[in-house]
C-alpha positions in Angstrom: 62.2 -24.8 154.3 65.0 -22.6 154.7 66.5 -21.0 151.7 70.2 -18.8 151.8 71.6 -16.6 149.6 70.3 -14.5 146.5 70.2 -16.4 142.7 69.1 -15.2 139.2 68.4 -18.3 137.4 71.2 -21.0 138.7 73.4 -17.7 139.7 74.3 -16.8 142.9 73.6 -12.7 143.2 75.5 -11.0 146.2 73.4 -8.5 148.3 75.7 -5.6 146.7 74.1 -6.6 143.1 70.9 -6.1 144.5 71.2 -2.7 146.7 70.9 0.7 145.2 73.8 2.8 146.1 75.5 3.8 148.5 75.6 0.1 149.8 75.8 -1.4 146.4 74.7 -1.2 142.3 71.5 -2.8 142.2 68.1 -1.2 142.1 66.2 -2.3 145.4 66.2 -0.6 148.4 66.4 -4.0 150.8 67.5 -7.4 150.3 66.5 -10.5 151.4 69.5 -11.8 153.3 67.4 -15.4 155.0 64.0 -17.0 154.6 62.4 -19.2 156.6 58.9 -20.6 156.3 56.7 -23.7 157.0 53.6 -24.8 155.9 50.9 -26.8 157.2 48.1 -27.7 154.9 44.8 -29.5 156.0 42.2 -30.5 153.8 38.7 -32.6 153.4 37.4 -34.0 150.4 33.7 -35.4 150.2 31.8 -36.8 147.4 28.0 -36.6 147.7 27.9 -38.4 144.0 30.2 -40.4 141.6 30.3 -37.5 139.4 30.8 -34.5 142.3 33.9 -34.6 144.6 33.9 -31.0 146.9 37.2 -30.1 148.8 38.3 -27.5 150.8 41.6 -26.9 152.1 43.3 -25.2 154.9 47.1 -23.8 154.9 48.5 -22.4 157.5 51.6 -20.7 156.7 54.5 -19.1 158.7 57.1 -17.0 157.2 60.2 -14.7 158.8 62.7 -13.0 156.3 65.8 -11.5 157.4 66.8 -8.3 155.4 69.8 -5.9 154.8 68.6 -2.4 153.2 70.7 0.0 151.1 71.9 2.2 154.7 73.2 -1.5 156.2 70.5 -1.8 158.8 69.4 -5.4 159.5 65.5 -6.0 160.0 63.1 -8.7 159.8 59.6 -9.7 158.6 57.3 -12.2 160.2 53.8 -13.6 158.7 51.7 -16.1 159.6 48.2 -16.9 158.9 45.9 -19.1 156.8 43.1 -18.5 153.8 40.8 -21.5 152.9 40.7 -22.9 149.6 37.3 -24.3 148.5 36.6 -26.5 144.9 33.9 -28.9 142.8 35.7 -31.4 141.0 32.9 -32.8 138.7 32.6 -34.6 135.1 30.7 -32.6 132.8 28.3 -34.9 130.1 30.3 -34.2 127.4 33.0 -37.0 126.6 33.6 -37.5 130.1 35.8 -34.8 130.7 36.5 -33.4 134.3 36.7 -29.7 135.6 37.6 -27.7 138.8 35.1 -25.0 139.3 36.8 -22.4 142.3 34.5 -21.8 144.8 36.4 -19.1 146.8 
């Protein structure tokens, strides 16, 4: 996914509406100018009963933003990485009703 450009709400907001003086009237000291990220996600699910289903799931994210700060120096910021996701997806015994216990 790339994503371009600044918005509040369905407006586009230009970089000098978001920079504190002297580059501009905003509050923020940098600016997102670019954004780039991508997402893998891999997951397993595996029911030991009909009324237990446990998952656990695997993202691996990468993610570089370009940025503009308040003195017009450019810089960027990179990330990548992954965190697991575990869960129980089981029916509790009263009127059949489901829930998804974290297991974190």
């Amino acid at each position: 996914m790339i994503i371009d450009g600044n918005r509040d709400g369905t407006d586009d907001v230009g970089v000098g509406e978001i920079l504190k003086p002297p580059a501009g009237t905003g509050a923020y000291a940098a600016s997102p100018t670019n954004i780039e990220m991508q997402m893998h996600m891999f997951g397993v699910m595996y029911a030991p009963t009909a009324w237990v289903t446990l998952t656990a799931f695997i993202p691996f994210v990468e993610l570089e933003m370009d940025h503009i700060n308040a003195m017009g120096a450019d810089f960027r910021m990179c990330s990548d990485g992954n965190s697991s996701q575990h869960a129980r997806i089981s029916r509790s015994t009263d009127r059949g009703r489901e829930s998804i216990r974290g297991l974190r």
